[in-house]
Every structure is written in structure tokens, then in C-alpha cells.
C-alpha positions as CSV (number, residue, x, y, z in Angstrom):
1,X,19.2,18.5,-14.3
2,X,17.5,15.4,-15.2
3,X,15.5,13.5,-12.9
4,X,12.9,10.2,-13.0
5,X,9.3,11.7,-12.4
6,X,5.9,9.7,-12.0
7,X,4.1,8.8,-14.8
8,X,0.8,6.5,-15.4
9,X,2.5,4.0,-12.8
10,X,6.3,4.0,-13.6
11,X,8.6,6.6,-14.4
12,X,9.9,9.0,-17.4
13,X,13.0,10.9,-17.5
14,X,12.5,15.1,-17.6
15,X,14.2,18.3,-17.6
16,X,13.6,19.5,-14.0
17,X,15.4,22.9,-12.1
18,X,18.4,22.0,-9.9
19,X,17.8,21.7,-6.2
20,X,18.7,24.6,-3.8
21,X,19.6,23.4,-0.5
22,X,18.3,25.2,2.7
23,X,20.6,26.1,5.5
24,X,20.5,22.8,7.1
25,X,20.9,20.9,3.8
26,X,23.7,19.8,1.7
27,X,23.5,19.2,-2.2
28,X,24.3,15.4,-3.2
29,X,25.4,14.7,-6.6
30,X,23.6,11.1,-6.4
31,X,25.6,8.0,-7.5
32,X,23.3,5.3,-6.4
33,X,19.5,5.2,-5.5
34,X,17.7,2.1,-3.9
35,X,14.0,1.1,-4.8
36,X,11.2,0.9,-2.0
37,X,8.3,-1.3,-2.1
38,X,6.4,1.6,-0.6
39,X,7.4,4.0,-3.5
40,X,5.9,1.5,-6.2
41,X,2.9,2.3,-3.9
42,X,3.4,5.8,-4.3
43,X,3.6,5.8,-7.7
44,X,-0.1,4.2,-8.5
45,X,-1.1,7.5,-7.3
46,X,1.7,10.1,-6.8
47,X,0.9,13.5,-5.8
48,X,1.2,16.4,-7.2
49,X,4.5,17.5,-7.0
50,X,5.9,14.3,-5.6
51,X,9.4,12.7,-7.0
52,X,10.5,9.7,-5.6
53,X,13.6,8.7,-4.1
54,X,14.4,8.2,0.0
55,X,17.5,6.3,-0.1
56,X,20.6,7.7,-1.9
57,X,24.3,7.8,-1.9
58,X,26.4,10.2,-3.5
59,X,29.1,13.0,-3.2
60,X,28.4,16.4,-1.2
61,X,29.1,19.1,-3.6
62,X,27.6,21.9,-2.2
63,X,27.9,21.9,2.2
64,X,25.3,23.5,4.1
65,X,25.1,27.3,4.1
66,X,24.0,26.8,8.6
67,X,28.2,25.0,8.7
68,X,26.6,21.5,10.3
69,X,26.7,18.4,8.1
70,X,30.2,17.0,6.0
71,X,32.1,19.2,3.7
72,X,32.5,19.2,0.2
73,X,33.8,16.2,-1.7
74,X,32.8,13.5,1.3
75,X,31.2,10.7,0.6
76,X,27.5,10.0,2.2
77,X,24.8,7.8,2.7
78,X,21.4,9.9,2.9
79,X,17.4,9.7,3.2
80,X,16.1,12.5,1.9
81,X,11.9,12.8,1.8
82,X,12.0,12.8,-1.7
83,X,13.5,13.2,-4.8
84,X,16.1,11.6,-4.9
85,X,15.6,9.5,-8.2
86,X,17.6,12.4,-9.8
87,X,21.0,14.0,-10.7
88,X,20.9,16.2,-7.7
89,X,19.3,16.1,-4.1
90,X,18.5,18.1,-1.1
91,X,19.3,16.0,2.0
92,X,19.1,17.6,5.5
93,X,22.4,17.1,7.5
94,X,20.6,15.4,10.0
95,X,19.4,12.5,7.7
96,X,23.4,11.8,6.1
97,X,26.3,9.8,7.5
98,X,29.8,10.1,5.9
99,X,30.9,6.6,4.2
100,X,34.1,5.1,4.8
101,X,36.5,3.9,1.8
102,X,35.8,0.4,2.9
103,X,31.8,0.7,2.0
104,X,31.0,1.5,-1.7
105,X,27.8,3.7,-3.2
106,X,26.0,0.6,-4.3
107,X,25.7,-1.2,-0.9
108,X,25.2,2.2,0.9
109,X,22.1,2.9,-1.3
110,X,20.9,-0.2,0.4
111,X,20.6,1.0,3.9
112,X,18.0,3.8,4.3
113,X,15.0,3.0,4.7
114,X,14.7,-0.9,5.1
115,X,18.1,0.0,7.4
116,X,16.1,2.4,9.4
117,X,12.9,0.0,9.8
118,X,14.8,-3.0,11.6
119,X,16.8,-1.0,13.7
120,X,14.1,0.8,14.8
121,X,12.2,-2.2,15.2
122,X,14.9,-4.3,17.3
123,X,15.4,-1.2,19.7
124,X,11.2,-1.1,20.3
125,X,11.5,-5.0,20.6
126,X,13.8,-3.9,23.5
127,X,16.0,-7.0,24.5
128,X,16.3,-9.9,22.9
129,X,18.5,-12.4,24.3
130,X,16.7,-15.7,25.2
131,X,13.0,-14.6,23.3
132,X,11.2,-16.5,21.2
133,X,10.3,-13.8,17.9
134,X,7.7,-14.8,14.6
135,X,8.7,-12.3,11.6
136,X,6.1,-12.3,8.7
137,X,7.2,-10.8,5.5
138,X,10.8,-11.6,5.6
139,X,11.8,-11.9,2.2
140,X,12.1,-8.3,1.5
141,X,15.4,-5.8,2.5
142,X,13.7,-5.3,6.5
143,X,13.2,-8.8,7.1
144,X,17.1,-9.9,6.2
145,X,18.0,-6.7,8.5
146,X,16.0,-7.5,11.2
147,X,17.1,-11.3,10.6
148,X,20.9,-10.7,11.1
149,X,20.7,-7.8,13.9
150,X,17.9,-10.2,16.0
151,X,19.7,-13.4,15.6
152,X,23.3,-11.5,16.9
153,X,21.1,-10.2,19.6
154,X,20.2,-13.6,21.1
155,X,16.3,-13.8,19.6
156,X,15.7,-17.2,18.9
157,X,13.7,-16.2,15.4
158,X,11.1,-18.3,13.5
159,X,10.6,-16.5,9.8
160,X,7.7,-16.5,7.4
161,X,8.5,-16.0,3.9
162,X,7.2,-18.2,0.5
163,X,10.2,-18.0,-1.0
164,X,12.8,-21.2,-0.5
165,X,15.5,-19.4,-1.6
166,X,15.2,-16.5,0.4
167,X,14.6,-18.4,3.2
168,X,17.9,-20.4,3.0
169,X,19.3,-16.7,2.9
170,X,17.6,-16.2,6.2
171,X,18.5,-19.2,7.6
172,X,22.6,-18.4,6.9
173,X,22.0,-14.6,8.2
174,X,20.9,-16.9,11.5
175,X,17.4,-17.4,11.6
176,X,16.1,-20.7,13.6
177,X,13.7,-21.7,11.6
178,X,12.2,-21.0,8.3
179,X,8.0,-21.5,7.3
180,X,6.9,-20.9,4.0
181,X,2.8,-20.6,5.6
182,X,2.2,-18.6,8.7
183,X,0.2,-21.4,9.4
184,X,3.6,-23.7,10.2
185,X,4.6,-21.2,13.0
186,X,4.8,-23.2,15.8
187,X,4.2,-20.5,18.8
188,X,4.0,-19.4,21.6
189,X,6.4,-16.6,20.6
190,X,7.3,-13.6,22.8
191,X,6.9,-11.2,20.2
192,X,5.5,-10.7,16.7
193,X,6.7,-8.2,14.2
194,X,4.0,-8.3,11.4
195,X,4.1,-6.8,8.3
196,X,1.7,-8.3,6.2
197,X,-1.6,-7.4,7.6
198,X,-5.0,-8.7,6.1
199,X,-5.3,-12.1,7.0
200,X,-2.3,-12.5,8.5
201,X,-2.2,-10.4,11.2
202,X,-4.9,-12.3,13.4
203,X,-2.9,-15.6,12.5
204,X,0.6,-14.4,13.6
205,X,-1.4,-12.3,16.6
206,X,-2.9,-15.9,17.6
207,X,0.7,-17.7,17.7
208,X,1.8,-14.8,20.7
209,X,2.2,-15.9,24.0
210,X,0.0,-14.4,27.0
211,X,1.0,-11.0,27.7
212,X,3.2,-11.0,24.6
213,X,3.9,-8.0,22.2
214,X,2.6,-7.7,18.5
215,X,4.5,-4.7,16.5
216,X,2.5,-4.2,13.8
217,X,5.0,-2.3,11.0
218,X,3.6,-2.9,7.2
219,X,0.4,-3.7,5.4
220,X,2.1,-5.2,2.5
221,X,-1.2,-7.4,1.7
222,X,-2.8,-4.1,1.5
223,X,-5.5,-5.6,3.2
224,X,-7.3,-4.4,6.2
225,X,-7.2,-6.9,9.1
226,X,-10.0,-7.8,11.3
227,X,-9.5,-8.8,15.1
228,X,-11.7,-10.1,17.2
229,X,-12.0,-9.5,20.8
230,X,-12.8,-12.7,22.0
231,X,-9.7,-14.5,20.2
232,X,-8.2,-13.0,22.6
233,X,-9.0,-15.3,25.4
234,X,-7.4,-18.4,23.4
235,X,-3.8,-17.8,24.0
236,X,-2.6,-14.1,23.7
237,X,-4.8,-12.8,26.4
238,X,-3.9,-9.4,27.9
239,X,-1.5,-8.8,24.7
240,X,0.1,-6.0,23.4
241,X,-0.9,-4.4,19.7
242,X,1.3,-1.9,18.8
243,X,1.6,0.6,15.6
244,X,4.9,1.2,14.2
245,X,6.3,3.8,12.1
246,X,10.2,4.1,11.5
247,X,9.8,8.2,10.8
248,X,8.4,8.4,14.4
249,X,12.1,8.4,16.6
250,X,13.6,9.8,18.7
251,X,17.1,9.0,17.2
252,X,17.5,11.5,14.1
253,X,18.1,9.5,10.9
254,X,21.9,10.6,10.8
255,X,22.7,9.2,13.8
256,X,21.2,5.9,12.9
257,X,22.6,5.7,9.2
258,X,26.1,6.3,10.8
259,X,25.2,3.3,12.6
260,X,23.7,1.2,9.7
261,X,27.0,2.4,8.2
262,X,29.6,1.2,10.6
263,X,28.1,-2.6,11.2
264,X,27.8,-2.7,7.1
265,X,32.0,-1.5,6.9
266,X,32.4,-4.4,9.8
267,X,30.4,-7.0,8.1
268,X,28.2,-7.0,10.8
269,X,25.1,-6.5,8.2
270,X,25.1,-7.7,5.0
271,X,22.9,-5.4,2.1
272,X,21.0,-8.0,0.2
273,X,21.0,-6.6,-3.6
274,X,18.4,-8.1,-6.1
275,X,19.4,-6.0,-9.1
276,X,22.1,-3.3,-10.0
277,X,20.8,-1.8,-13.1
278,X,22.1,2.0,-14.7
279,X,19.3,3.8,-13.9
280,X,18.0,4.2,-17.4
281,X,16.5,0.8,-16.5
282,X,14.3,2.0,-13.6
283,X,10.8,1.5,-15.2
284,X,12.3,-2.1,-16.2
285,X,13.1,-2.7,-12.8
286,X,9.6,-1.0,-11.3
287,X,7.7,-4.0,-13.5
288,X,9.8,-6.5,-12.3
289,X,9.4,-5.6,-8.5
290,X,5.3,-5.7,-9.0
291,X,5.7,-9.0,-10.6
292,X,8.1,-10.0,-8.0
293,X,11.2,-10.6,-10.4
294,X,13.9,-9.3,-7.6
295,X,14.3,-10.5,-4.3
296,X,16.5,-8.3,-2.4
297,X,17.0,-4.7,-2.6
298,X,17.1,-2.8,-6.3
299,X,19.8,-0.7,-6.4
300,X,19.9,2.1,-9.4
301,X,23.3,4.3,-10.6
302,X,23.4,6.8,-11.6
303,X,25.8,8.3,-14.3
């Protein structure tokens, strides 16, 4: 089958075998692929081995061999580990949901990961209703998530993003306020969700209230942050730091994605799509993501 594999940075079509699925997996006959900011990473220095793709959707055309997961011919939303930049893809029946008629390939490509992230997110968070909540970051597919499920929530929600146009997007999907410098954040605030790290991080951390939470979730500064003790004592004293990673749930992805899935056939959540490009234009699309082109999620089809 063909497939996009890594190469000096981007990516290059080649010849690779056809997937086999395991018991617990069904083969996907991918019609849509989204693009993650953490797979452009990835690619800088991919490992051997390593194709890229977490977020598909597509048609089951092989059901799994174990009799859990859809059948044949349904339709599915799925988050593979990898590989799924590709003709053909492994996905464990635990990481699908079925798609309803109402929801199309392109949008359900969408969902996955940056899905996945603010759902996770919101249900660490815990309740909202009533709190005061600083996002950093919020220009990219997580932030508009987290944006429209915290505003339905009840969060009153202040969001940092340098984009004006993005952050009139935010501001529609319900955000309260909008600041284009973390700086401009007028705390205290309840909680922080921080996804910039670097210099940011003790900036935003500084804005929490006493005995607030910080969820620390991204690095996309790629920066290491440095905190000091003492800082502390000058408004967020006795606060709460705490790591994030959406893999590490107790939820399994399937069960999440069906929920992703219904408040996306509802309206409920709204995919935010930068660029739908056939994917012979992935390594076009790659460049313009580094140089920050698209705002919004890439989605790639497949033919």
C-alpha cells in the first residue's frame, strides 16, 4: 500500500507492506488524517521504524479476528499509535467510535487527539461552574476544544493567544476575555491550564490564586521553565503544579471518541479546520504549520 514515511524533516510517499491487524484490532481503509503539532516534532527526529499518523477516519474493512469492535463497512473515528498517514491502518477497537451519517470524515479526523486533550483536561479541572480559568496557547485545535466545552461548563475563561483572529474565534466559542500577552491576564484565576512552558509558565503560575491549581499540559515553547520557590509566597502560595498527559486515563480512548463524536453530531463542539488539502500535499502543508500558515486543525484525504 502506499503510505507517507519521514524523511529529512517532512515526508515522502513509499511502497510499504499492508497492515495485519491483531485480534483486538480492526483494519481502516483511511479517508481522512489530521495533522499534530506534536508529530511535526516527531518528524525533526523520527525513530526508526516510526510512521506518523494518530488521528484518522475511515471505513472498517477488515473487523477484529477477537469479535469486539464495529463490523465491516462502518464508518469510524480512530487514534491509532501510529501510522496512520497511510492507505491502511491498525487501530485497536478500544481506540474507534462508529460515526453517524450526520458527521462526515473530514471533521471526524479533527477530533483525536486535540479532542482527547480538552476533554481530559476539563474532567481533571473537575467542576467548573462559577471558576475563574487562564488558558495559554489557545490558538491551536485543544484550546478552541477546551474553549467551547469550559465556557458550556460555567468557567468564566480569560484566553492567551497572539492571534486577533483566532481570538475573535474564541471569543464566539464563549470565551470572556481574550489577551494577546500573558502579561494582560488579569488574575487571580482558580485554575491555569498551561501549555506553553518556558517563560510562560512562571507568568501564568504567578496570575493563580492561593491554593489554586496549575495543569501543566504542553511545552509548545519548547523551552524549559524555571520556578522559583519563593514566588511562591507573592500570591499562589500553597498551589497546586500538576503534569498532564492525555494517554494517561482511565477512560479508554473509545469511550471518549464516542463522546467527542456525539457533541460534534449535536453541534455541541465545533472542529476548527485550517486546511483540507488531498493528501499529496502533506509536506506542503508540514512547511506551512512550522511557519504558522494554518490556524486550525490540518486535515488530509485520502484517495
Amino acid at each position: 500500500m502506499k503510505a507517507l514515511v519521514a524523511a529529512d524533516g517532512t515526508v515522502r510517499f513509499a511502497e510499504v507492506e499492508q497492515p495485519r491487524p491483531g485480534p483486538g484490532e480492526v483494519l481502516v481503509k483511511v479517508e481522512a488524517f489530521s495533522v499534530n503539532r506534536g508529530e511535526t516534532f516527531q518528524l525533526e527526529a523520527p525513530r526508526p521504524g516510526w510512521r506518523p499518523g494518530k488521528d484518522v477516519a475511515g471505513l472498517v474493512v477488515q473487523a477484529a479476528a477477537d469479535g469486539s469492535g464495529p463490523g465491516v463497512c462502518r464508518r469510524v473515528v480512530g487514534h491509532p499509535p501510529a501510522g496512520g498517514w497511510a492507505e491502511y491502518v491498525c487501530v485497536p477497537t478500544t481506540s474507534l467510535a462508529e460515526l453517524p451519517d450526520s458527521l462526515d470524515a473530514v471533521r471526524a479526523a479533527a477530533l483525536p487527539l486535540a479532542g482527547l486533550t480538552a476533554l481530559r483536561l476539563l474532567r481533571t479541572a473537575g467542576a467548573l461552574a462559577g471558576r475563574r480559568v487562564l488558558m495559554t496557547g489557545a490558538s491551536g485545535g485543544v484550546g478552541h476544544y477546551l474553549t467551547e466545552l469550559a465556557a458550556a461548563a460555567g468557567a468564566e475563561l480569560t484566553v492567551v493567544t497572539a492571534s486577533p483572529e483566532r481570538g475573535r474565534r474564541l471569543a464566539e466559542l464563549g470565551a470572556a476575555e481574550v489577551v494577546h500577552d500573558l502579561a494582560e491576564a488579569r488574575g487571580p484565576y482558580d485554575l491555569v491550564l498551561e501549555s506553553t512552558g518556558g517563560a510562560a509558565l512562571p507568568l501564568a503560575l504567578a496570575r493563580l490564586a492561593r491554593r489554586g491549581t496549575l495543569v501543566w499540559f504542553g511545552q509548545a515553547s519548547r523551552t524549559p521553565a524555571t520556578l522559583d520557590f519563593f514566588d511562591f509566597f507573592n500570591g499562589p502560595e500553597s498551589a497546586t503544579l500538576r503534569h498532564f498527559h492525555y494517554a494517561d486515563s482511565d477512560v479508554p480512548d473509545g469511550q471518549d471518541l464516542a463522546a467527542l463524536v456525539r457533541l460534534a453530531a449535536q453541534g455541541r463542539l465545533t472542529p476548527e479546520l485550517g486546511r483540507i488539502a488531498p493528501w499529496e500535499e502533506t509536506a506542503t502543508v508540514l512547511a506551512d504549520l512550522r511557519e504558522r500558515r494554518i490556524r486550525g486543525k490540518a486535515v488530509l484525504t485520502v484517495a
